[in-house]
C-alpha positions, -999 to +999 in steps of 0.1 A: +000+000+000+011+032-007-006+069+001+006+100-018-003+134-001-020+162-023-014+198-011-042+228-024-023+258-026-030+292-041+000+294-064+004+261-079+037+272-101+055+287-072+048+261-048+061+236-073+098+258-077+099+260-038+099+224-031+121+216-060+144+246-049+149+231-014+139+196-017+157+187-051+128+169-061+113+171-099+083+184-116+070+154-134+039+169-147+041+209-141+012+239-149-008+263-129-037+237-122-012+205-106+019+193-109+028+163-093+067+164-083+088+130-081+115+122-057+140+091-073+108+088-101+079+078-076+053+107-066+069+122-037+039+152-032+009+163-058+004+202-056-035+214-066-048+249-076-071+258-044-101+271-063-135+264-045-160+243-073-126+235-091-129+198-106-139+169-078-119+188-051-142+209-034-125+231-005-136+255+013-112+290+018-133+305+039-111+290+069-076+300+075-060+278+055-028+256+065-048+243+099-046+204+105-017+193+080+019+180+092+041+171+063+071+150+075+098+142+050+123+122+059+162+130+044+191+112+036+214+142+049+200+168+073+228+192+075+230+194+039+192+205+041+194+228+071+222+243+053+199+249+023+175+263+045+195+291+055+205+298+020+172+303+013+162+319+043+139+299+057+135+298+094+139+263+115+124+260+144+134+232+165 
């Protein structure tokens, strides 16, 4: 079995750059609707326009948004990571 997490976010393209930026992973389908991005070629995270009535996804943004999801992602080298993190500027909290 195998379960595939799908993200709604409000800029789909930028989203997608962000986590190939820091993660490394690849775009394997890319555009401003969904991209699905592949870590070693299997579907490491699926990225979805947030657009309420959009397709079969219906989700409300009427709620603060980002509420209720924890995405773990496990690395091979976490210095190399936090590292790229700082580069980028992004803060760690730990």
């Amino acid at each position: 079995m195998q379960s595939t997490t799908m993200l709604f976010v409000k800029d789909v393209e930028v989203a997608s750059r962000w986590y190939q930026d820091f993660l490394g992973v690849k775009s394997g389908h890319g555009g401003r609707e969904f991209d699905m991005l592949l870590a070693d070629d299997k579907v490491f995270l699926q990225l979805h326009l947030i657009e309420p009535g959009h397709h079969d996804h219906e989700v409300s943004t009427e709620n603060p948004l980002g509420h209720g999801v924890v995405l773990v992602v496990y690395v091979n080298d976490i210095e190399a990571v936090f590292a790229k993190a700082g580069d980028m500027g992004i803060e760690v909290i730990s």
